[in-house]
N, C-alpha and C positions, 0 to 999 in steps of 0.2 A: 243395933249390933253392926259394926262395922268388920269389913269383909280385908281380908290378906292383901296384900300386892297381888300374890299370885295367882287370886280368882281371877282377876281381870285378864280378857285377851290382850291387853296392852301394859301387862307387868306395873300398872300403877302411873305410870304415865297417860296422857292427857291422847286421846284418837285423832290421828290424820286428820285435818282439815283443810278447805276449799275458803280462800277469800275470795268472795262474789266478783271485786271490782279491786284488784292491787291497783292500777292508774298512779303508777309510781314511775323513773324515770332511771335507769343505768347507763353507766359508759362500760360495754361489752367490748374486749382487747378483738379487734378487726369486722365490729360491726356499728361502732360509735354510740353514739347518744344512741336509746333503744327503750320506747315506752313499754312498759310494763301492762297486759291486759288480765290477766289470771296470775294467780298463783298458790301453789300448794306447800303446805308443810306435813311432808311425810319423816318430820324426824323423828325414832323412835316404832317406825313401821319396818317390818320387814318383806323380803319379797315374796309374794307379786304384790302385794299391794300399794307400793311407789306406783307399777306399771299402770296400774288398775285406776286409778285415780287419775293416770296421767290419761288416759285413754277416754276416759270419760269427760272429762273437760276437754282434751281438744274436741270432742267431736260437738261441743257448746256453742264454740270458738270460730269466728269469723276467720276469712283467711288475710292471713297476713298478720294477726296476731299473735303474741309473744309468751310463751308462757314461763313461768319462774320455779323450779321444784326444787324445793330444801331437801334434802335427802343427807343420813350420816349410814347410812349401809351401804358398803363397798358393793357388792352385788350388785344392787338396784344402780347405782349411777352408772356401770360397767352397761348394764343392758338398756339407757336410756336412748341414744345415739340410733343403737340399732329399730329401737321401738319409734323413733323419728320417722325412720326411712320405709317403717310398716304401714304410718299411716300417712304417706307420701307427705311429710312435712319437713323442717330441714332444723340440724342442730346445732346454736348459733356459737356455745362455747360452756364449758365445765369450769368454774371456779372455786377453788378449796377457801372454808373457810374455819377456821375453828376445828373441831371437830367434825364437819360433815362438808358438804358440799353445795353449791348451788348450780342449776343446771336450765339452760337455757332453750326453748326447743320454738321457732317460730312456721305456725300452719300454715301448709304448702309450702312448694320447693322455689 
């Protein structure tokens, strides 16, 4: 028996997820070539849980590492920045993409 959209906490869509090792590579507009160490895909999450995720991987996160969070919820990208500067790390830039965003945040200042 198969279950509604609406059981699910995630309206049917697929739960936030954590790639172990992005080790991918961006050009970030005033931080140049920028490897990529983590990253998450919160699209289709809403908030806190973008924060929640973010918070827990950086504290995985070696310093000086870069993290990448997909995000399409206006809220959660609006309080990413701020969430940088809580966990004294710094936030290198916000990219629109499509429908959601990509958001850069690299641990410690």
């Amino acid at each position: 028996m198969s279950r509604p959209a609406w059981w699910s906490p995630f309206g049917g869509r697929k739960p936030p997820r954590a790639a172990p090792e992005a080790a991918t590579e961006v050009d970030l507009p005033g931080a140049g070539r920028t490897r990529i160490a983590q990253a998450v895909d919160c699209r289709g999450a809403m908030c806190p849980r973008p924060q929640l995720l973010t918070m827990k991987l950086m504290q995985k996160m070696s310093e000086g590492e870069v993290l990448e969070v997909q995000c399409d919820s206006a809220a959660a990208v609006e309080g990413l920045p701020s969430l940088a500067l809580k966990l004294s790390s710094t936030h290198l830039c916000t990219l629109r993409e499509g429908h959601g965003w990509r958001v850069y945040l690299r641990k410690g200042v």
